[in-house]
VEXDREN-2710 file (C-alpha; in Angstrom, 1 decimal):
% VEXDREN-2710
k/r/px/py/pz
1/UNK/-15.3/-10.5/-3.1
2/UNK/-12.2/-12.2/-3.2
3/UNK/-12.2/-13.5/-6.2
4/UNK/-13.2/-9.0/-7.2
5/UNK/-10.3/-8.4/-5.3
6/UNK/-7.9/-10.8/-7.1
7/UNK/-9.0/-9.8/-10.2
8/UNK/-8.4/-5.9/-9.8
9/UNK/-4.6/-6.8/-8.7
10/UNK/-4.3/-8.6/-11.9
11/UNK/-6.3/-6.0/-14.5
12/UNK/-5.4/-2.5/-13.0
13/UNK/-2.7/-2.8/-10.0
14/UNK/0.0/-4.7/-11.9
15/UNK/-0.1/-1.5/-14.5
16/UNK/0.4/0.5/-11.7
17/UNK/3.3/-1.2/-10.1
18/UNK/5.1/-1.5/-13.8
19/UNK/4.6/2.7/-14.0
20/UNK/6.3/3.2/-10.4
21/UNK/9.4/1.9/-12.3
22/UNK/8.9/2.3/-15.7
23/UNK/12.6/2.9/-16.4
24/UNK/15.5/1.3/-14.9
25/UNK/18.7/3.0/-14.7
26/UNK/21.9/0.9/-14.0
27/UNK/24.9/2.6/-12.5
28/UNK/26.5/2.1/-16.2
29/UNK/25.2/5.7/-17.7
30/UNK/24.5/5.5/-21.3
31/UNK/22.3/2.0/-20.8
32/UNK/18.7/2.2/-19.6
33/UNK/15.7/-0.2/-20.2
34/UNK/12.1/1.2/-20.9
35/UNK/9.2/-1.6/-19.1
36/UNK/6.3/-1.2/-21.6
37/UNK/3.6/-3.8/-20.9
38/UNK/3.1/-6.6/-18.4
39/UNK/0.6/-9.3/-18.8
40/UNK/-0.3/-12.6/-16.8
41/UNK/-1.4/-15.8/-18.5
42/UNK/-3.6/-18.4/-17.6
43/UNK/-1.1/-21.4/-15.7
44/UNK/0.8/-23.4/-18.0
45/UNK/2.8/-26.3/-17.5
46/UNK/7.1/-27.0/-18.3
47/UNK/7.5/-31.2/-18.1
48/UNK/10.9/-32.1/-16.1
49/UNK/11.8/-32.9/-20.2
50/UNK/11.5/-29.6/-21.4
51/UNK/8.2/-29.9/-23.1
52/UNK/5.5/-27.2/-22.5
53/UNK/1.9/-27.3/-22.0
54/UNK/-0.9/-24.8/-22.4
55/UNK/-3.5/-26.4/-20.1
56/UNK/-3.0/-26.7/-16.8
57/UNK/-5.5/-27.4/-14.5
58/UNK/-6.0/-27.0/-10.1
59/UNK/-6.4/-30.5/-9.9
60/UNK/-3.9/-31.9/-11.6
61/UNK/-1.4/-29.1/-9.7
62/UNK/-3.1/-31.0/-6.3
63/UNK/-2.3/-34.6/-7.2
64/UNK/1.4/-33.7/-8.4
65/UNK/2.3/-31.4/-5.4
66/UNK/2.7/-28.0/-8.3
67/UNK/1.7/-24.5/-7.7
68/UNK/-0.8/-23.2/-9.9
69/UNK/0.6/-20.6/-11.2
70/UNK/0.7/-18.0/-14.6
71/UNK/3.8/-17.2/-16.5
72/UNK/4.6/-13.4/-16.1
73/UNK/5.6/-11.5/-19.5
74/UNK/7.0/-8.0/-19.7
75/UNK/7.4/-6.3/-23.0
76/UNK/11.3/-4.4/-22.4
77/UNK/13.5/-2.5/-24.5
78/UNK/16.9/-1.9/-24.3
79/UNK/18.7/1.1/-24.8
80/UNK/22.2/1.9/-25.1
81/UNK/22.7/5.9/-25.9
82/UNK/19.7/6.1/-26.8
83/UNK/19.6/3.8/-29.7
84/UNK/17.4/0.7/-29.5
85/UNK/19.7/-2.6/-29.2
86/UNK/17.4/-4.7/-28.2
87/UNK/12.8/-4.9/-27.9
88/UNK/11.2/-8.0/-26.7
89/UNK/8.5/-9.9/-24.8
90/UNK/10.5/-11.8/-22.0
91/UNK/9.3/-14.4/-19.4
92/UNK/10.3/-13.0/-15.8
93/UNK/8.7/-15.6/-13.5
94/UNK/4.8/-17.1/-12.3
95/UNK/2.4/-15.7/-10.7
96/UNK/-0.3/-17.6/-8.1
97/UNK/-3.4/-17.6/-9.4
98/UNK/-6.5/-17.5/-7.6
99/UNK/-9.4/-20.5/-8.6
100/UNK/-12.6/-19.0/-10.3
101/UNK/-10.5/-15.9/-10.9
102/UNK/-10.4/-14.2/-14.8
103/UNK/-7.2/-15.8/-15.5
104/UNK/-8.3/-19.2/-14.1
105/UNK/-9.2/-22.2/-16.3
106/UNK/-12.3/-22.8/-14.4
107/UNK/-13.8/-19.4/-14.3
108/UNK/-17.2/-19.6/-16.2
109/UNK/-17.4/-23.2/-16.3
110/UNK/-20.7/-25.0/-16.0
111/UNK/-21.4/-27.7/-13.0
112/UNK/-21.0/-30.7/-15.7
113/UNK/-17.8/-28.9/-17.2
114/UNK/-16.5/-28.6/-13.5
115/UNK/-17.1/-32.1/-12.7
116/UNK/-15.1/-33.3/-16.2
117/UNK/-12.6/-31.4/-14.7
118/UNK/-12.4/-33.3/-11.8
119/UNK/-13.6/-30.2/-9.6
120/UNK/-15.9/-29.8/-6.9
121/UNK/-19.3/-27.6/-8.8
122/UNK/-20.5/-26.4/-5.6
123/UNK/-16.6/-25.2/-4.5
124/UNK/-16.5/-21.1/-4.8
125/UNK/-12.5/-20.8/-5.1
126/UNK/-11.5/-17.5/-4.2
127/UNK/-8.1/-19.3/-2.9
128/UNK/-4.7/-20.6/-4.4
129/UNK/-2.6/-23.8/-5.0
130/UNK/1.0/-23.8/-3.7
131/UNK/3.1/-26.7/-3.7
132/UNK/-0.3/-29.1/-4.0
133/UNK/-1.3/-27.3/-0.5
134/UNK/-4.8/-25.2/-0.7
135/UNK/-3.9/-22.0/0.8
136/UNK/-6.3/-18.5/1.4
137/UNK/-5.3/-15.4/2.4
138/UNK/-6.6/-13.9/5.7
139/UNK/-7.8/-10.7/5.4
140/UNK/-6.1/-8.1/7.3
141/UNK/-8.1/-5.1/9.1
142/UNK/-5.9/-1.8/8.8
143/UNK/-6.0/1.4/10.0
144/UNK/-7.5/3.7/7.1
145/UNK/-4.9/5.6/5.0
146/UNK/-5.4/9.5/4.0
147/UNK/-7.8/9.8/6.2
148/UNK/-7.2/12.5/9.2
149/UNK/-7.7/11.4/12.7
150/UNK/-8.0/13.6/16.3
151/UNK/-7.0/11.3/19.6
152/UNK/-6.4/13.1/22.6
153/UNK/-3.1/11.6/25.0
154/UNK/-3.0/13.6/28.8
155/UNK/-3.4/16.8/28.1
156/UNK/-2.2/16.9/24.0
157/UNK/-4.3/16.8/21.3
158/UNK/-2.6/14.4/18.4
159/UNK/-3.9/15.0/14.3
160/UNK/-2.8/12.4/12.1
161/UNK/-3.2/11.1/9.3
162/UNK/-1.3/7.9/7.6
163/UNK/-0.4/9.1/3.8
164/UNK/0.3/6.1/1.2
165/UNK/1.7/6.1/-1.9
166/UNK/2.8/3.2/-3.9
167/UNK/4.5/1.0/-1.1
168/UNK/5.4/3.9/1.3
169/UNK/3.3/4.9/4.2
170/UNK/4.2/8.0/6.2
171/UNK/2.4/8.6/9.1
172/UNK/1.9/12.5/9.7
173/UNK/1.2/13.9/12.8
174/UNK/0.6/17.2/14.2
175/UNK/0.5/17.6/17.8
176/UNK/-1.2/20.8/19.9
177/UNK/0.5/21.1/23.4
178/UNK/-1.8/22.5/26.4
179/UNK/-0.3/26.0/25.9
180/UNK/-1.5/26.2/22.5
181/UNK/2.0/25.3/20.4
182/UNK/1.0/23.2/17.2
183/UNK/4.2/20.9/16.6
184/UNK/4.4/18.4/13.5
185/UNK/6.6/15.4/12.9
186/UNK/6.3/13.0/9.4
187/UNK/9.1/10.6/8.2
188/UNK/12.8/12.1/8.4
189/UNK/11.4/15.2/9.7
190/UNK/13.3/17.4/12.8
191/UNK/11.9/16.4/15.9
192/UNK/9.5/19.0/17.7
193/UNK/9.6/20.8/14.1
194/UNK/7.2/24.2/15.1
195/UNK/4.0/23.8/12.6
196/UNK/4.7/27.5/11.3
197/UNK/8.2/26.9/10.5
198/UNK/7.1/23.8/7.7
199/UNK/4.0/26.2/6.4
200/UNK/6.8/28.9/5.8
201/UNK/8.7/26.1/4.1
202/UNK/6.4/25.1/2.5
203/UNK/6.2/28.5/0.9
204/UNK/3.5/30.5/2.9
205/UNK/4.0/34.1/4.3
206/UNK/3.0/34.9/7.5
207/UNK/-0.3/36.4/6.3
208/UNK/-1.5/33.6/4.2
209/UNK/-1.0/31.5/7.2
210/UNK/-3.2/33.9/9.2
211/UNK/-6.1/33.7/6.1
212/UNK/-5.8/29.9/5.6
213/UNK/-6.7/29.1/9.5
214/UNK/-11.0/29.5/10.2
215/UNK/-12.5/32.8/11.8
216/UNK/-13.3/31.4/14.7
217/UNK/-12.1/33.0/18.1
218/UNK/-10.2/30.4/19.4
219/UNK/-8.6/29.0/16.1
220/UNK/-7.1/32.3/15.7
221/UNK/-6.2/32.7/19.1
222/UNK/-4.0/29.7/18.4
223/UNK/-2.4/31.1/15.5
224/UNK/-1.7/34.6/17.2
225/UNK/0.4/32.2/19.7
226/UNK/2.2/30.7/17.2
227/UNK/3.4/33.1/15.0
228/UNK/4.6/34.8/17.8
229/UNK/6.7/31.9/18.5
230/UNK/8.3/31.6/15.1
231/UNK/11.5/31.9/14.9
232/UNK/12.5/32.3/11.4
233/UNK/11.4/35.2/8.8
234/UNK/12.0/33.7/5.1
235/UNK/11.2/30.8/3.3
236/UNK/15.1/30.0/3.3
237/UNK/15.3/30.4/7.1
238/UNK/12.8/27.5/7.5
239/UNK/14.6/24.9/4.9
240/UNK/17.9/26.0/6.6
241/UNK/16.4/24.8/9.9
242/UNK/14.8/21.4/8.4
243/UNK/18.0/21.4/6.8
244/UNK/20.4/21.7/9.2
245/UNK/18.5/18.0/10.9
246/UNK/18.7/16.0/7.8
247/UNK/22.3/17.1/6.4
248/UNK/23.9/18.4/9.4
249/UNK/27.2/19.9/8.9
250/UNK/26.8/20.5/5.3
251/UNK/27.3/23.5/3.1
252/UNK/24.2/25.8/3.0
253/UNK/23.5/24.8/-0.9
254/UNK/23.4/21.3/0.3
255/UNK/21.2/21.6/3.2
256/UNK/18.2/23.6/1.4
257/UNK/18.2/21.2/-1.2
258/UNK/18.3/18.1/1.1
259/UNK/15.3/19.6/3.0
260/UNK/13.5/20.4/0.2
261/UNK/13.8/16.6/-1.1
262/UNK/12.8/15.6/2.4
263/UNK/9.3/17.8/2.4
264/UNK/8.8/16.3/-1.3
265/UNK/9.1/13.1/-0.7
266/UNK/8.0/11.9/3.0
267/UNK/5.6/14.7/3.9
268/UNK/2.0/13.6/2.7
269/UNK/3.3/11.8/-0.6
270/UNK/-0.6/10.6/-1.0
271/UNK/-1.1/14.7/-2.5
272/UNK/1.8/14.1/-4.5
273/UNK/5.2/14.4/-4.5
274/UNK/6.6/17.2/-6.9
275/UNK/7.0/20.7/-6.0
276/UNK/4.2/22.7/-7.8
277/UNK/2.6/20.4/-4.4
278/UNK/3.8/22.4/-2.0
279/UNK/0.9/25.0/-1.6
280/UNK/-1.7/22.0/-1.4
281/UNK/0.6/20.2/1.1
282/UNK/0.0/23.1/3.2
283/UNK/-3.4/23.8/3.3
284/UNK/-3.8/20.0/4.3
285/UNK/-1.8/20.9/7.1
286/UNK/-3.7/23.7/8.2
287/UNK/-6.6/21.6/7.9
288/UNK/-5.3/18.6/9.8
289/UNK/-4.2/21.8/12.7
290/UNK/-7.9/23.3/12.9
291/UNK/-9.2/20.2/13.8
292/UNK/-6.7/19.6/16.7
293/UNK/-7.6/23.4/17.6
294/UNK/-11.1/22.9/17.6
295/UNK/-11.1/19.2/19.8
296/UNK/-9.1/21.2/22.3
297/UNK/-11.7/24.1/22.6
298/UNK/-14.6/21.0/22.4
299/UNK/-15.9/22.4/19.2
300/UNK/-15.2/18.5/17.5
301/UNK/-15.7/15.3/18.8
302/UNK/-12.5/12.9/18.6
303/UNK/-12.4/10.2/16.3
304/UNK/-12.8/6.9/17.3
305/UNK/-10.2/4.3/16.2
306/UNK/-12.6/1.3/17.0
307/UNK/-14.8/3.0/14.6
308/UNK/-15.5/0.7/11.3
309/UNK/-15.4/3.6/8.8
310/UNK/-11.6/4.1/10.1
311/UNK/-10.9/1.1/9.0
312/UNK/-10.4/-0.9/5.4
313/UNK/-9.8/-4.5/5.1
314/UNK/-6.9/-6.1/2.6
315/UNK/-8.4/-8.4/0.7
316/UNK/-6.5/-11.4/-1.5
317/UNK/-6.1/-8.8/-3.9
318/UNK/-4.5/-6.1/-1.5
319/UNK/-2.0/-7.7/-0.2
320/UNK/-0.8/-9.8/-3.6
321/UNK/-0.3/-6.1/-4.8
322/UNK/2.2/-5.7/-1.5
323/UNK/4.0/-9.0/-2.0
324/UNK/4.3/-8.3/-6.0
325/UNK/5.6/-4.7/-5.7
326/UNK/8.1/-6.0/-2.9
327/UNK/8.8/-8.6/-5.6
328/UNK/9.0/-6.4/-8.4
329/UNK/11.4/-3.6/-6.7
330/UNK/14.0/-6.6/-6.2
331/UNK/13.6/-8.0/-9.6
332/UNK/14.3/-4.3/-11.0
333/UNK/17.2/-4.1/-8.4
334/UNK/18.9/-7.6/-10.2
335/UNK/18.4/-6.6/-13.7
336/UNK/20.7/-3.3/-12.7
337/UNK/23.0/-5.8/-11.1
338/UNK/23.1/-8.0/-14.0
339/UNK/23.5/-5.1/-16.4
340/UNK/26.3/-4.1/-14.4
341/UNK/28.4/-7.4/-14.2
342/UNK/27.7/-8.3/-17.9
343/UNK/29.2/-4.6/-19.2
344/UNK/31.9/-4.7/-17.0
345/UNK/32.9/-8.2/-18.0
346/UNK/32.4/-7.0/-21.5
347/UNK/29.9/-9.2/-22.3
348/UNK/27.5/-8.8/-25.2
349/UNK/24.4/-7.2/-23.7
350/UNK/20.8/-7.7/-24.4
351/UNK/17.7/-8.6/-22.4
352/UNK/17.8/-12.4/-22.3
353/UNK/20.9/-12.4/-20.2
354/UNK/20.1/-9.7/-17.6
355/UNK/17.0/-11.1/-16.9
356/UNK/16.9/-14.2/-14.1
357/UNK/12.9/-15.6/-13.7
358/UNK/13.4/-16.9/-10.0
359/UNK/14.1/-13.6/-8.7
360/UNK/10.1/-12.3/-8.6
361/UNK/8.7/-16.2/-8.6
362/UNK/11.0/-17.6/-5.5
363/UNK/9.8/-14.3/-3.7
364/UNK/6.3/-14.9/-3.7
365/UNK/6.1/-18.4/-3.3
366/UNK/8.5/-18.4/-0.2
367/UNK/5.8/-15.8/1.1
368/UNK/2.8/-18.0/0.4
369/UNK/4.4/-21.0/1.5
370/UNK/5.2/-19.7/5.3
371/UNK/2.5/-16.7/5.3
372/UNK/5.2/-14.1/6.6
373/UNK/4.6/-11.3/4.4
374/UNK/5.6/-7.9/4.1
375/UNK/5.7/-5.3/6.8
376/UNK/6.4/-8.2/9.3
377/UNK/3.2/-9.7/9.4
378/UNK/3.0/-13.5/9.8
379/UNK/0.3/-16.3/9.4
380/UNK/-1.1/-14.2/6.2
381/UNK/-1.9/-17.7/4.2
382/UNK/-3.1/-20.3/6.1
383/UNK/-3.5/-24.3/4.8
384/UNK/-7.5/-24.2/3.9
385/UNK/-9.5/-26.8/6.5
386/UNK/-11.9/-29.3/4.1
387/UNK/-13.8/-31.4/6.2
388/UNK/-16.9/-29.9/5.3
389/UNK/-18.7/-27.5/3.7
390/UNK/-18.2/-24.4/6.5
391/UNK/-14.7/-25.2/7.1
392/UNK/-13.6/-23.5/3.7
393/UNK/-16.3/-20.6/4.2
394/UNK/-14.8/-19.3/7.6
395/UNK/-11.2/-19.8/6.6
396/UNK/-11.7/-17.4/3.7
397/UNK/-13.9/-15.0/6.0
398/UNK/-11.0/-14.7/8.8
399/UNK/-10.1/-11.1/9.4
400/UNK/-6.8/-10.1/11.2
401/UNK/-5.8/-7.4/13.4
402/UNK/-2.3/-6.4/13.2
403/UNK/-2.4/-5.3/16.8
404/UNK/0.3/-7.1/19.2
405/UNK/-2.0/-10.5/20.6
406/UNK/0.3/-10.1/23.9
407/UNK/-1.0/-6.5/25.0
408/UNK/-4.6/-6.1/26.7
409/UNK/-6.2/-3.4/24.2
410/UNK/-9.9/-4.2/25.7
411/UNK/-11.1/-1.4/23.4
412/UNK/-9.8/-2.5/20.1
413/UNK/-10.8/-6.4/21.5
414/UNK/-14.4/-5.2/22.0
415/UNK/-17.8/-5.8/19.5
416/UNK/-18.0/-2.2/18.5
417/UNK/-21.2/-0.9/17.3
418/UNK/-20.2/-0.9/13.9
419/UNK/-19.3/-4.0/13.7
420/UNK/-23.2/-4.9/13.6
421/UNK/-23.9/-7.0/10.2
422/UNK/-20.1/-6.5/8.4
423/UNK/-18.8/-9.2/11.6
424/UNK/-19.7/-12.0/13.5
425/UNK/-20.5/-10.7/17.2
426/UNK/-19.4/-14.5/18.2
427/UNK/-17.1/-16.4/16.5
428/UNK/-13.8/-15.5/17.5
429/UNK/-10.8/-17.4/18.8
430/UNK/-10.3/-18.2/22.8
431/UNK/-6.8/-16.8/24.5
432/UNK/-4.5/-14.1/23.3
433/UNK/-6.1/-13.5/19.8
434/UNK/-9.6/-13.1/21.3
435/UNK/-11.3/-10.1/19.3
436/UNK/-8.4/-9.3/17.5
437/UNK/-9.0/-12.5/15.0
438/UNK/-12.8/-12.1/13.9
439/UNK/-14.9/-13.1/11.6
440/UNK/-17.1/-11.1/8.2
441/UNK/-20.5/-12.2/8.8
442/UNK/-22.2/-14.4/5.6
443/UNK/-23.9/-11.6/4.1
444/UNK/-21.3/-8.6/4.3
445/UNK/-20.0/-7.6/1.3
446/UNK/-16.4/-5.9/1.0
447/UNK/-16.0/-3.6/-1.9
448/UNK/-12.9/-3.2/-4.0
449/UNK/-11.3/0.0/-4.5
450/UNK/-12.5/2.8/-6.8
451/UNK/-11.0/5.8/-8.7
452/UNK/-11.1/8.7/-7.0
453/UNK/-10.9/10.9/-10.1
454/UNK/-14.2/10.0/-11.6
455/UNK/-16.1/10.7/-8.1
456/UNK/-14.2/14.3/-8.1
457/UNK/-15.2/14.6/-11.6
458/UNK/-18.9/14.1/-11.0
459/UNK/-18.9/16.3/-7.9
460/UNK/-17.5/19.3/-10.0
461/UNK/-20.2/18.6/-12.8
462/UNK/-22.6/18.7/-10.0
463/UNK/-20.9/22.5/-8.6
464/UNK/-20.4/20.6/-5.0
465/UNK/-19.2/22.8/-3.0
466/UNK/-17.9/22.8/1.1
467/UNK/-19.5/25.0/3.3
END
């Protein structure tokens, strides 16, 4: 499953990471470079002489303390007015790469061809080689993203979901007070923003707030008490007011735009983020509201956080995709630098001398060298235990908690009845970590992430519809 994992980074999510910056603009105007293709390649070898070779093996990057590791190409072209100066495919750093993995020299190799290769037949990889030091990744057990969620705190009732897109994670949350007001607060929003005011903003009238909510009773009981506590009567009115929080003391111009950039950006960026989104933005709200409605009336259950289907694991291949994006954004951030200092000192420009290999590969190593990786978590990659045969196996089925090890959280530190054949009821660590460090039972299987679009796809062929 890692090795699944690992490979999926590699094939799709590197694609993806290239299209989130597919042009980068330095502040010089009329210059721009167009990113075209990425690939990885199996690890190679550069001698302290200069001299390069094709093969290189894991245990020959053991015995001489190297990280096995693929070179990193990138197909660029450079544009200066819009006229091509310069189109090549340029080296910009390594890449870890994962044993038994599709860009690994050992993956679908017989036991004999393993042994000749001074490996271990019976080893299942699914780890990497840094600095001669075996090191896995330990999988980290994450709230679930896009996925709406009803607690209940005193006497409030809290919706929220955690939208993700790309490397940004906005956590939503709509809150219903015990007198019936429906507040919502997401990422550089106003605080105590009135739900009604963003659906107006959001470009819904009054009426088509009324029709989106259900026909039960007390749903629209709700809404009745809401629109009579809204405060504004336009569209306008309601950016002016998000407005007047994120760009106080501007002109009025200023402000709606500001606000609208805010809304398009942070508030639910998983739906998208352009403004034709808007509409569907809102109905996602309204949805995400009728469930806080209907857990304070007891029509719904609340969600349980403990809960396994809440949750998703980050595999090998997850959180590579975190540390290369992190790497890539600052790699795209020095090439405008570069491009920069080389036109100002009037330099002649092309590819080769804005481009500086360290800046992705010194990223990624320092990260699997110490384990602290992005978002603040630490002990990610661990030095891999071989005394014996199980050693290995339970290192590489370690699953992590990001919760704080010093707080007492007796629920989330509980065997949950979910947890019954996907984790190991007993092994888990004495002291602070207790339940918060477990472990995936031998059997359980993690799945890697799918495309949504073909599932929608079939369930419009098939005329699904919700009740």
């Amino acid at each position: 499953m890692e090795i699944d994992s690992f490979n999926q980074f590699i094939d799709k999510k590197l694609d993806e990471i290239l299209e989130e910056n597919k042009v980068i603009v330095p502040k010089i105007e009329e210059v721009k470079i167009e990113l075209e293709k990425i690939e990885v390649l199996k690890p190679t070898i550069t001698e302290a002489d200069g001299s390069p070779r094709d093969i290189f093996l894991p245990i020959e990057a053991r015995l001489r303390n190297r990280t096995y590791a693929g070179p990193i190409y990138l197909t660029m072209k450079l544009l200066r007015r819009d006229v091509e100066q310069d189109h090549r495919r340029a080296y910009i750093g390594d890449l870890p790469i994962m044993l038994k993995s599709n860009r690994c020299w050992l993956e679908g190799k017989s036991p004999d061809e393993l042994i000749a290769m001074g490996e271990d037949p019976m080893d299942f990889g699914g780890y990497f080689i840094v600095n001669g030091s075996e090191k896995a990744l330990m999988t980290q057990e994450v709230l679930s993203s896009d996925r709406v969620l009803i607690t209940e705190i005193q006497d409030k009732v809290i919706s929220e979901v955690i939208s993700t897109k790309g490397a940004f994670k906005g956590r939503v949350r709509i809150t219903r007070s015990s007198d019936g007001l429906l507040s919502v607060t997401f990422p550089s929003s106003p605080r105590k923003l009135k739900l009604f005011v963003l659906l107006r903003a959001l470009g819904l009238e009054n009426n088509e707030i009324k029709n989106a909510f259900g026909e039960e009773v007390e749903v629209q009981n709700d809404v009745l008490i809401n629109l009579e506590n809204l405060d504004v009567k336009t569209e306008k009115e309601a950016l002016d007011k998000i407005g007047k929080y994120v760009a106080p003391g501007q002109v009025e111009d200023y402000r709606l735009r500001r606000a609208q950039e805010v809304i398009d950006a942070f508030l639910l960026p998983h739906i998208g983020q352009n403004k034709s989104d808007r509409i569907a933005k809102a109905y996602y709200l309204v949805m995400m509201a009728t469930k806080a409605i209907e857990r304070a009336y007891n029509l719904r259950e609340p969600d349980d956080k403990d809960h396994y289907a809440n949750k998703r694991l980050e595999l090998s291949g997850k959180l590579m995709e975190h540390l290369f994006r992190y790497a890539f954004k600052y790699f795209v951030k020095d090439i405008k630098f570069q491009i920069d200092r080389t036109v100002t000192r009037r330099r002649k420009l092309n590819i080769a001398t804005v481009i500086r290999p360290g800046a992705i590969s010194e990223r990624i190593r320092f990260a699997m060298s110490t384990g602290n990786w992005i978002g603040r978590a630490t002990g990610v990659s661990k030095f891999m235990d071989r005394v014996n045969y199980l050693s290995p196996l339970t290192d590489l089925r370690k699953v992590k908690s990001p919760l704080d090890k010093n707080r007492e959280l007796y629920e989330a530190r509980d065997v949950h009845g979910t947890h019954w054949g996907r984790l190991c009821p007993i092994e888990t660590p004495d002291g602070p970590q207790c339940g918060l460090v477990k472990n995936l039972a031998l059997l359980s299987e993690v799945t890697t992430e799918s495309d949504e679009k073909k599932i929608e796809q079939i369930l419009k062929e098939m005329d699904v519809r919700l009740k």
